[in-house]
C-alpha positions as CSV (number, residue, x, y, z in Angstrom):
1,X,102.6,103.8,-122.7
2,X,105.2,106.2,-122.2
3,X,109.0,107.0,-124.1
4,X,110.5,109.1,-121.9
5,X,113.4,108.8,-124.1
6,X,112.0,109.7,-127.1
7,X,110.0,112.9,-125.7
8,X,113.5,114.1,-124.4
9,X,115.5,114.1,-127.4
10,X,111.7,115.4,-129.4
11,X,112.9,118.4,-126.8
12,X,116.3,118.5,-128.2
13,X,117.8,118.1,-124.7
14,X,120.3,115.4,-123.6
15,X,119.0,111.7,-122.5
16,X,121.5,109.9,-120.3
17,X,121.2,106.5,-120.7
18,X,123.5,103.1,-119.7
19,X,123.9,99.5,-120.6
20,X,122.6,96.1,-118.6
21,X,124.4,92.9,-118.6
22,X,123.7,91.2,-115.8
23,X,120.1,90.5,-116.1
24,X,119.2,91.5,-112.7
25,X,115.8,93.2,-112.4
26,X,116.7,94.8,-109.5
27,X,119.8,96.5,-110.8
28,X,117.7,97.3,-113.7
29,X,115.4,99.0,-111.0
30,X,117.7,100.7,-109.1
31,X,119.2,102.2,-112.4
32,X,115.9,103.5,-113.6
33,X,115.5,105.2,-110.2
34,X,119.1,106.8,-110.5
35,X,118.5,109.0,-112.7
36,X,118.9,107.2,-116.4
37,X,116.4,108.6,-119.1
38,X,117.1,105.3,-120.5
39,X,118.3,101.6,-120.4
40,X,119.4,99.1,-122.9
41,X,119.5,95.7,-121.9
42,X,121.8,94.1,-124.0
43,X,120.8,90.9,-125.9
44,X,124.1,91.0,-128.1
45,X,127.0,90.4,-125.9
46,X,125.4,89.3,-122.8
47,X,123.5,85.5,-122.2
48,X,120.5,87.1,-121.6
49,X,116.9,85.4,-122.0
50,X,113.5,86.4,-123.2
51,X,111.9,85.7,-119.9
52,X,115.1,87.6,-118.5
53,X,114.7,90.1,-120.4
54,X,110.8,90.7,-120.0
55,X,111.9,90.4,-116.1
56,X,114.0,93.6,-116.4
57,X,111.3,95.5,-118.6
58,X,109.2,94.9,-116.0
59,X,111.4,96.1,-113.5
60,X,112.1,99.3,-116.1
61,X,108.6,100.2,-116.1
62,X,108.4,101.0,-112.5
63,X,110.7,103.8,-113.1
64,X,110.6,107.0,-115.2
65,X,113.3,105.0,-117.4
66,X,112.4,103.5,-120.9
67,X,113.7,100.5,-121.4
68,X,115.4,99.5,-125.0
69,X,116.6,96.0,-126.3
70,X,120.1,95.4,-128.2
71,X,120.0,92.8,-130.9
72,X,123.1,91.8,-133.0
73,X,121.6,92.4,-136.7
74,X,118.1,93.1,-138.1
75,X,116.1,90.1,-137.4
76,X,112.7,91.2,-137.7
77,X,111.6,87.5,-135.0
78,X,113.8,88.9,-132.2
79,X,112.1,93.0,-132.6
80,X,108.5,91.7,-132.5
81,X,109.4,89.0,-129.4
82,X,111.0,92.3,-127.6
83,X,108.3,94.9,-128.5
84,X,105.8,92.4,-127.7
85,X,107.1,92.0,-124.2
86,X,106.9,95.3,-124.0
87,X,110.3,97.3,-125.1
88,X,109.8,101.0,-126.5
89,X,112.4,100.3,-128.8
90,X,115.3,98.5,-130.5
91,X,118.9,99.3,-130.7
92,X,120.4,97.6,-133.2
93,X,124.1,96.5,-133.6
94,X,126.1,97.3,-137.3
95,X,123.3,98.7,-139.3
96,X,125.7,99.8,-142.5
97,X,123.0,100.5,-145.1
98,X,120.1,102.5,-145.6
99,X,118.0,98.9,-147.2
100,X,119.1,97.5,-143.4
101,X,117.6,100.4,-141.8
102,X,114.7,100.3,-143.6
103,X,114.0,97.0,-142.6
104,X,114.8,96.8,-138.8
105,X,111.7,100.4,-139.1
106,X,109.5,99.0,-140.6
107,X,109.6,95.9,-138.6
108,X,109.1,98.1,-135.5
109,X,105.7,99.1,-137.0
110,X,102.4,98.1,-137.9
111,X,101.1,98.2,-141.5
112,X,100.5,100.3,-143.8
113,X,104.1,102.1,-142.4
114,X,105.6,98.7,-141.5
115,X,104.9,95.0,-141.5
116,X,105.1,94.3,-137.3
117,X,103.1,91.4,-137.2
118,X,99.9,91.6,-134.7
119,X,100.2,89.9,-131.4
120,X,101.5,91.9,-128.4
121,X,102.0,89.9,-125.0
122,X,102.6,91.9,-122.2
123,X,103.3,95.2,-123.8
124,X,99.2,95.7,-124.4
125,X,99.0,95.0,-120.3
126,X,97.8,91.5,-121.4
127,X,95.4,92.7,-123.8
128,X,93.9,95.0,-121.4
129,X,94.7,97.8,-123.7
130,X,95.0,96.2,-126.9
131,X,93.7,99.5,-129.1
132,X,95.2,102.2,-127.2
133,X,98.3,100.2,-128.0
134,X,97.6,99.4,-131.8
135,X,97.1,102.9,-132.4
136,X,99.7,104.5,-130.6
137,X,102.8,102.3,-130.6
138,X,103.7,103.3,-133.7
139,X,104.3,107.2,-133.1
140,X,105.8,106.0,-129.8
141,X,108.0,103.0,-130.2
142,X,112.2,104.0,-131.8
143,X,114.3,101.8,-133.9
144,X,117.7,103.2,-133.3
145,X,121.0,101.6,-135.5
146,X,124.6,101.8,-134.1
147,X,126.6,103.3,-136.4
148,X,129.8,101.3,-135.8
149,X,131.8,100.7,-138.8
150,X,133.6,102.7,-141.9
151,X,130.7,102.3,-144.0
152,X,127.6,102.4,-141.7
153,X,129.8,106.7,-141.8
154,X,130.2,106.3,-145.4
155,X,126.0,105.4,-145.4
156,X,124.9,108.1,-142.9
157,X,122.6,109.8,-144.7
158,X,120.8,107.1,-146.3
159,X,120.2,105.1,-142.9
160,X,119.3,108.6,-140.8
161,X,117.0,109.8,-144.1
162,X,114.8,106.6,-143.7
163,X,111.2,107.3,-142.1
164,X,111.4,105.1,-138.5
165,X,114.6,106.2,-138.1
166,X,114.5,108.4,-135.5
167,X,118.3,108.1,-134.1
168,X,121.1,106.3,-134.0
169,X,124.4,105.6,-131.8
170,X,127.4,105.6,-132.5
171,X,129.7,102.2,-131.1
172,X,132.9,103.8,-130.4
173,X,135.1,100.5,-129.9
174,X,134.0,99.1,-133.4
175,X,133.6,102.2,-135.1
176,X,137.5,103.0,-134.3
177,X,138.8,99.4,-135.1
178,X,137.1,99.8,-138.8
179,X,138.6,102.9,-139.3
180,X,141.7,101.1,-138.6
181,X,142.5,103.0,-135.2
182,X,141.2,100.6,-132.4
183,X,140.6,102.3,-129.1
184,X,142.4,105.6,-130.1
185,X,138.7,107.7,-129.5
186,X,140.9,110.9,-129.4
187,X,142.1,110.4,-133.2
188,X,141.3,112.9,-135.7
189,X,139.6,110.1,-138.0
190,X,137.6,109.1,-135.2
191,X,136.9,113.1,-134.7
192,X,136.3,113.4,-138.0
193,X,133.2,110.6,-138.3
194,X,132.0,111.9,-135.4
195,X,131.3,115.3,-136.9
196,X,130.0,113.3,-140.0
197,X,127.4,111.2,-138.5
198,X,125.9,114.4,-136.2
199,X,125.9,117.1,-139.1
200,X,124.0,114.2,-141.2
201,X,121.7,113.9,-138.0
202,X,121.3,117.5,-138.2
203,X,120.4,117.7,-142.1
204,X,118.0,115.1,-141.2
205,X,116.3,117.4,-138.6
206,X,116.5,113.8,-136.4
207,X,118.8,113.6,-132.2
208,X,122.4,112.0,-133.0
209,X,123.6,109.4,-130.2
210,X,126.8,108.3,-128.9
211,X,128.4,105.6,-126.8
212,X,130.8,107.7,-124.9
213,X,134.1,106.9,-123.9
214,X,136.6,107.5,-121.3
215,X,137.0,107.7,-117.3
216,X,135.3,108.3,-114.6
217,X,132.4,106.6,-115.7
218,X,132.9,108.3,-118.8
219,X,131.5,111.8,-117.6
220,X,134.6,114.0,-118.5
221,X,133.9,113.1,-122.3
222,X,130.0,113.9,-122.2
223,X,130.9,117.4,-123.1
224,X,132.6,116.9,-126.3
225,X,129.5,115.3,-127.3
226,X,127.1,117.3,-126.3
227,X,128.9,120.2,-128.2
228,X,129.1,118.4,-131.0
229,X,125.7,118.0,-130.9
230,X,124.6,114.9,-129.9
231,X,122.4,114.2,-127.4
232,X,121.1,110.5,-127.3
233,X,124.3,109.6,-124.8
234,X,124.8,105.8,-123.7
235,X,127.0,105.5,-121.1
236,X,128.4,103.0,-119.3
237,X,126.3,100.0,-117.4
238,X,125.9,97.8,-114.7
239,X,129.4,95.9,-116.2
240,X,131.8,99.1,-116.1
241,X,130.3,100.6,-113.0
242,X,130.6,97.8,-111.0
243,X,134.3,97.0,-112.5
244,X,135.5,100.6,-111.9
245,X,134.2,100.5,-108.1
246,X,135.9,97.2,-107.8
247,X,139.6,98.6,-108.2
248,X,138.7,100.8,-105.7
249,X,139.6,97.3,-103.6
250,X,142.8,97.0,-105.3
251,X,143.4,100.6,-104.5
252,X,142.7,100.2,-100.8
253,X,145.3,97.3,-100.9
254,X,148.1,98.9,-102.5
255,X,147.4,102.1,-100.1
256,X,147.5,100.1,-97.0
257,X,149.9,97.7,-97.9
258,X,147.9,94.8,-97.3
């Protein structure tokens, strides 16, 4: 059992991770051996499936990578299928309270800290390694909430304060069209709950984390974030890397007049 992720940002030093959509083991592979500390596979905005999904954990696992699954909301059946397959941890979309937060860490656990309920498929090896599992999983495995609207900012300190909290990320897109500024991620209010959310992190003596934003692949942004102080960084995916190589096509075309 190992959380690369969550030993790098125990070091307070930067984990790069990205985003899968496409539910392809092999690109999941190919992305944990490219260098990514981490991987979310998306379960929220993608048709993923839990035998797709176990697929790419699989593939995760053969690489220094951890892999982490998205779910839309707290739903305490989707983090024990996920863990159970195997995932280190569980990003979870709009988490605007610190009673949500609670709940989605506690479901990541085992009692007396949480109320994970016992059964663990592949993530025990199939039961090969049921007790190392059972008493080590709970040090080891994250619950992480996006912090993607006006009031999840407004709430920062109760959701980061809660034990089994041990980071969050911020959702740029969302978190910009609540404060009423969609897509404007160089606007002072979007600035401003940036700063917010990291000094709360910092209070909290827990890593902030950020979905960055802007082009090429985001990397001319990373920066601003790391001086700001976070240093869980989600960037990109399989979607927006293989959509920005794509224009290249496009540029080709218009260069060669063809």
């Amino acid at each position: 059992m190992k959380n690369q992720l969550k030993q790098i940002l125990d070091e307070d030093k930067p984990a790069i991770g990205a985003q899968l959509r496409f539910g392809s083991p092999a690109i999941a592979e190919l992305m944990g051996h490219g260098g990514f500390d981490w991987l979310v596979l998306d379960a929220e905005h993608a048709p993923q499936t839990p035998a797709g999904i176990q697929a790419q954990l699989q593939a995760i696992d053969n690489t220094p990578a951890t892999g982490i699954v998205r779910i839309p909301k707290v739903d305490q059946e989707q983090i024990l299928l996920y863990l159970d397959m195997g995932a280190m941890g569980i990003l979870c979309a709009f988490v605007n309270t610190g009673e949500q937060a609670q709940r989605g860490a506690r479901a990541c656990r085992y009692p007396p800290v949480g109320n994970r309920g016992w059964g663990p498929h592949r993530a025990t090896r199939y039961g090969q390694q049921a007790m190392q599992y059972s008493e080590e999983i709970n040090d080891k495995v994250m619950f992480i909430p996006i912090i993607e609207s006006a009031e999840a900012v407004k709430n920062i300190d109760a959701i980061i304060g809660i034990e089994g909290v041990d980071t969050f990320v911020v959702g740029p897109a969302d978190l910009t069209i609540s404060l009423g500024i969609p897509f404007q991620f160089g606007h002072q209010k979007y600035l401003d709950a940036l700063k917010k959310v990291a000094e709360a992190a910092k209070r909290a003596g827990k890593p902030a984390g950020a979905g960055v934003t802007g082009e090429p692949f985001e990397a001319d942004t990373i920066p601003m974030y790391l001086d700001m102080g976070f240093t869980a960084i989600l960037m990109g995916g399989d979607e927006s890397f293989l959509t920005t190589n794509c224009r290249m096509v496009g540029d080709i075309r218009k260069k060669l007049n063809i």
